[in-house]
N, C-alpha and C positions, 0 to 999 in steps of 0.2 A: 536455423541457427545451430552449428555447433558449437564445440569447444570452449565449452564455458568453467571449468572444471578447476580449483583455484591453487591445486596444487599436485600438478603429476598426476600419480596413478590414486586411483579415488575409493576408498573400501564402501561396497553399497550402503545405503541410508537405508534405515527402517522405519522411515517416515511416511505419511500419508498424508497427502496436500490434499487441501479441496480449496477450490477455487472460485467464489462465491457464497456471501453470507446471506443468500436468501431461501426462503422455505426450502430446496434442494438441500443446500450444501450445509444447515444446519441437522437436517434431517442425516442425512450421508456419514458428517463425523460421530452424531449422537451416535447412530449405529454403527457406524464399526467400533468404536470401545464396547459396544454392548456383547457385539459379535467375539470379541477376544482380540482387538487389534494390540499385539502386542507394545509398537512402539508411537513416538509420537504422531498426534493428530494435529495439522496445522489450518487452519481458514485465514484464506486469504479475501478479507472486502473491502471493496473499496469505497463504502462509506464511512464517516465516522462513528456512526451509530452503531449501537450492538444490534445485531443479527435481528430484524422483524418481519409482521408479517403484512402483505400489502394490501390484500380485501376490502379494509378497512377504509384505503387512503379516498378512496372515491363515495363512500358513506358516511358513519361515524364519525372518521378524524378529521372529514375534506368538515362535515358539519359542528365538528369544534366541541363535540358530547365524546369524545377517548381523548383521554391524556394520552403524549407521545410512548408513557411508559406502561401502558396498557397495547401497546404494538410488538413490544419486544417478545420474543417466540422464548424464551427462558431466563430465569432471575436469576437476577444478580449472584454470583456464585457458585451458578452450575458449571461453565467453562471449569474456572479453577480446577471445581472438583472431581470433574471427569478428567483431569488433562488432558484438554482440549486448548490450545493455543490460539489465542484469537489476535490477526496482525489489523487491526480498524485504519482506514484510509491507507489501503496499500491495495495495488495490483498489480498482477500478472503484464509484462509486459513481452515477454518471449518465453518460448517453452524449446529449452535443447534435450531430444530424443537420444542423442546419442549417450549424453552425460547419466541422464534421467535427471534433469533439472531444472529451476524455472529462473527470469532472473525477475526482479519486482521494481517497480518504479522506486524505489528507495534505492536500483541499484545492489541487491544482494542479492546472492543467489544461494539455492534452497533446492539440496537436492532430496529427490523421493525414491521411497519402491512403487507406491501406486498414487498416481495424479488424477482428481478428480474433477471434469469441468461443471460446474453448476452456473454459469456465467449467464445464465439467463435471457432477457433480450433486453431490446429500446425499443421506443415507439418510435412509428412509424411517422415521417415528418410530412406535413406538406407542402407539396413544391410551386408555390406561389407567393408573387411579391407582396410583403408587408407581413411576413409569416416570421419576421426577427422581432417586429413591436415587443413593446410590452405592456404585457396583459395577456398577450399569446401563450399559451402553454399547453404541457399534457399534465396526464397524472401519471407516475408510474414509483415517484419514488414518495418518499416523506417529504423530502423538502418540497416537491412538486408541489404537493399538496395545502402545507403550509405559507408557498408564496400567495396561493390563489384565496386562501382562506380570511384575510381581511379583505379582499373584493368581492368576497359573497355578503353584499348590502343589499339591504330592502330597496327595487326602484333601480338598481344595475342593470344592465342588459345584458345577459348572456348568451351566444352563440357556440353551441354547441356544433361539430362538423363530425357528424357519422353516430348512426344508430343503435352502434350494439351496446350491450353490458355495462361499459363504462359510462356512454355516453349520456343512458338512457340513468344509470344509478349517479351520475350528477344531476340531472335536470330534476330528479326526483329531489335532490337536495336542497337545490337551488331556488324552487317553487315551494321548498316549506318556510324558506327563507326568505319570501317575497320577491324575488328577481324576477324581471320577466326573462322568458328563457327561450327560444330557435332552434331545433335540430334542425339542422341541414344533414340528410339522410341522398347518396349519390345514387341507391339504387331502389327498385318499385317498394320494399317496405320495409320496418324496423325488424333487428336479427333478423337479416334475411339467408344468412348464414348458417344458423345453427335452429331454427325453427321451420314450423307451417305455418301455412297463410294466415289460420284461423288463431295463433296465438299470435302473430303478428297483428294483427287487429285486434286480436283485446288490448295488448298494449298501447296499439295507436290511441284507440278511444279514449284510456284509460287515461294516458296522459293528456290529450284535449281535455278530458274533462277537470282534468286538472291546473288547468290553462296555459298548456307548453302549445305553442306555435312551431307543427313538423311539416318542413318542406320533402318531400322523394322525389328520386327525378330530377334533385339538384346539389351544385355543387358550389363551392365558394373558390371564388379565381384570384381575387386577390382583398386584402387587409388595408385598410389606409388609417391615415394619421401621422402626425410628426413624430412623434417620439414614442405618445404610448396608441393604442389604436383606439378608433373614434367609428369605425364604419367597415362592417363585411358586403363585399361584393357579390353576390352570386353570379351565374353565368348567362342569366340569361337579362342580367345588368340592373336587377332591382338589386336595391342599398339595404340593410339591416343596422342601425344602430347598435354598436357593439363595444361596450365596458369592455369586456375578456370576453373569453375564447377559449373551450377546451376543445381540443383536435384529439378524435380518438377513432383513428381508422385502423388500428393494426395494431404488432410487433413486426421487428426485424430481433431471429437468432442471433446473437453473439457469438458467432462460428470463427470471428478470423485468426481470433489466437490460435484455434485450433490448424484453420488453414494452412498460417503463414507457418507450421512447423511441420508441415506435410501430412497431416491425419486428412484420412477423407472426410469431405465436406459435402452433402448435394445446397447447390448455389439453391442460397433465400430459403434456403428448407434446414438445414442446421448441422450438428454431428453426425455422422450415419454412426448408430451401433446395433451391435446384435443383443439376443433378447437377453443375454449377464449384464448389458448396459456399455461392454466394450469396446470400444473404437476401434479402427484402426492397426493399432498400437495395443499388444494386452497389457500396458504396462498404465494405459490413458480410457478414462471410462468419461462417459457425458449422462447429463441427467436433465430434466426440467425440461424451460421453456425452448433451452439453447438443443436439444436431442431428437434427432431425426429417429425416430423408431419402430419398430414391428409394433402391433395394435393386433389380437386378435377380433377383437369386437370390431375396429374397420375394417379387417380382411388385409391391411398393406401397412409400409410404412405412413410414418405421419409427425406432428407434433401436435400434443394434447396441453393448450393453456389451460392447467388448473391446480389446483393446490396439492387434491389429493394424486393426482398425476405425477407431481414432483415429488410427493413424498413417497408414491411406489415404487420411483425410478433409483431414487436414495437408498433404500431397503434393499433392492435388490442388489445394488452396484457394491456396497458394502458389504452384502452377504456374501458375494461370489467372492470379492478380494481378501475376503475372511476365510473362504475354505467352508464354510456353511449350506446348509440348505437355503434358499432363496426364497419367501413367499410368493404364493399362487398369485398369479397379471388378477388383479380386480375390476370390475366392471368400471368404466369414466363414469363420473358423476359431475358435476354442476350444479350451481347455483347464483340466486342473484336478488336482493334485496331492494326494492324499489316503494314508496311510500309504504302500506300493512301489506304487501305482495310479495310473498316469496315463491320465486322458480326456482323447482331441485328438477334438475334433468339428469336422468341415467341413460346410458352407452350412447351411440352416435348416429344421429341419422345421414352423417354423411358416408354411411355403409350404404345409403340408397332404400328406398320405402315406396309401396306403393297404394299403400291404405294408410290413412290418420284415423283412427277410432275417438271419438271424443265424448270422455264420460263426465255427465254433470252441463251444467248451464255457464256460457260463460258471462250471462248476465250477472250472474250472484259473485263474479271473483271467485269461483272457486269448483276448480273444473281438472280435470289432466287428458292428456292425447295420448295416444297409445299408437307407434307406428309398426305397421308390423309390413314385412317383405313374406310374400305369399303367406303364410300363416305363424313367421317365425318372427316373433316380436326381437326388434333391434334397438328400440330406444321408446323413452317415455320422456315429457315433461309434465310436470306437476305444478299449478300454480293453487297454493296453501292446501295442498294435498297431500299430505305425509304418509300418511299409509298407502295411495297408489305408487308411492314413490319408492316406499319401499318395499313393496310387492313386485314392484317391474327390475327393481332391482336382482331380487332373488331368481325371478325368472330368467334375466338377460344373463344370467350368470350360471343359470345351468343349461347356457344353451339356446334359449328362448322359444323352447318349441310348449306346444301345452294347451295356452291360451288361446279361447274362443276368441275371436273378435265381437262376435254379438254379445259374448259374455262380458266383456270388457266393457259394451257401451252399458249394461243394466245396472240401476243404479238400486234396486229391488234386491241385488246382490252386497254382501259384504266387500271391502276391498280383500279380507281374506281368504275370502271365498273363492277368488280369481287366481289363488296358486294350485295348479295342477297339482295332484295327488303324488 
């Protein structure tokens, strides 16, 4: 899109748009005021809500224990007083490069010196008939959550479709709640993605024994019922009764604003930027869910879903548009709250691993893995293990080199005893 420009020749703005009011894009504008941004800071979201955070929506608030205003990422009154501009139920509908400026579904246009994309993603839909019912849904936003939250009754049937993080911290919900509950899981076992077999299987069990019914190895083909859905199909044509339905196989980036105004995009993978966070375009930087970016801890590009992810990529993209020094790329971290179980995972095992060390029982709940690629530790998970968790952390972060692996499985040893010298 050009020529959006409302009158002749245009004196440059000293504005700085962010584009997206989720954990990125509030992070983004906190810190450029911090950093010395001289002139205005604008957020553009297109919810009506003020700016929150969404961890919650599939734990806590899907379970009705956080009020709505215990989501919100800053009180009432911070905007104001940082001048920080917050436009609520508005979005970005075109971005002209040439003007430097955006125009917004109200129709206005907003011109910047630096554009910031925090636009996040969507879930991932699936592509099967009866998948419009209702009672079908994901989680990703508030309202999601809130539609699905009076159908979490004692004695509902819930079918869950896909295993990981989300899927798995509803059914945990769901089952304190009484519902019965179905993962339907498409591949050999739960997080098969971001884990080893052997935490895969604690999970498995863990939710059996908690009386979640998990299918692997299968998928759901189609949804029926008239209006709202009454029955999931799977594919191999046995029926599941099914009240709701949460589908949580994925994200899809939110890259096309960016596309459709010519910033490079790699297709299904997100913004490409380099490691100050900038696009394309040094005048357009991307951050979060929606940011194709360098990972040294992967060794390549990537996009890393996670909080503190987005909130590095904010710091950073702010610092550089500031003229600032940037803080140092921080190890990924993870986590995931499922009934008393918490998994903190540091860096990535999709760097490739070809040892899992596992220190502790994973009979007791409470155990961590340690993976290490020839003797260079690249990623740990920790379940209710805080101190391996943060011991692997400090190691993956100077490197990962150090650690025994025999020393790693002895439990004879301190966890602080496992930081190299």
């Amino acid at each position: 899109m050009t020529g959006v420009s409302e009158a002749g020749s245009l004196a440059r703005s000293n504005a700085a748009i962010v584009v997206g009011g989720g954990q990125a894009g509030v992070e983004c504008a906190t810190s450029l005021r911090q950093n010395g941004w001289p002139g205005e800071i604008i957020v553009i979201a297109a919810e009506e809500l003020p700016p929150y955070q969404r961890p919650p929506l599939s734990k806590a608030f899907l379970a009705g224990e956080m009020p709505v205003e215990r989501l919100f990422l800053r009180a009432a009154g911070f905007y104001e007083a940082e001048r920080i501009q917050l436009r609520l139920g508005e979005s970005v509908t075109a971005i002209d490069r040439r003007d430097n400026a955006v125009v917004t579904s109200e129709g206005t246009v907003l011109h910047y010196a630096k554009l910031f994309l925090a636009t996040g993603a969507r879930p991932r839909s699936l592509a099967v008939p009866g998948a419009h019912l209702e009672g079908v849904g994901f989680i990703r936003s508030a309202e999601d959550s809130r539609r699905l939250q009076p159908l979490f009754t004692a004695g509902s049937n819930l079918v869950i479709v896909g295993g990981g993080y989300i899927g798995l911290e509803v059914a945990a919900v769901a089952r304190k709640k009484g519902l019965s509950v179905t993962v339907v899981e498409a591949g050999p076992r739960l997080l098969g993605r971001v884990t080893a077999p052997v935490v895969s299987s604690f999970y498995e069990q863990f939710h059996r024994t908690k009386g979640v019914d998990i299918r692997l190895g299968a998928t759901v083909s189609a949804f029926t019922g008239e209006r709202r859905v009454r029955t999931a199909v799977l594919a191999d044509g046995s029926e599941l009764p099914c009240d709701l339905a949460v589908v949580g196989i994925g994200i899809v980036p939110n890259d096309e604003i960016a596309m459709y105004a010519g910033v490079e995009v790699e297709p299904g993978e997100g913004v490409v930027v380099d490691r100050a966070m900038r696009t394309s375009d040094p005048d357009i930087y991307a951050m979060g869910d929606c940011a194709f970016a360098l990972n040294d801890c992967a060794g390549r590009r990537g996009r890393i879903e996670s909080v503190a992810n987005a909130i590095e990529q904010a710091r950073i993209a702010a610092a550089h548009a500031c003229g600032v020094e940037p803080p140092s790329p921080a190890v990924p971290w993870f986590w995931s709250d499922q009934y008393d179980l918490k998994l903190q995972t540091a860096g990535l095992i999709s760097r490739g691993y070809d040892r899992a060390v596992v220190r502790g029982d994973p009979a007791t709940g409470k155990f961590a893995v340690f993976y290490f690629s020839d003797t260079v530790l690249v990623a740990l998970d920790a379940i209710n293990s805080p101190a391996e968790f943060n011991i692997a952390k400090r190691i993956i972060a100077r490197g990962g080199a150090g650690l025994d692996p025999e020393r790693a499985a002895d439990l004879g040893l301190d966890a602080r005893q496992l930081l190299p010298a």
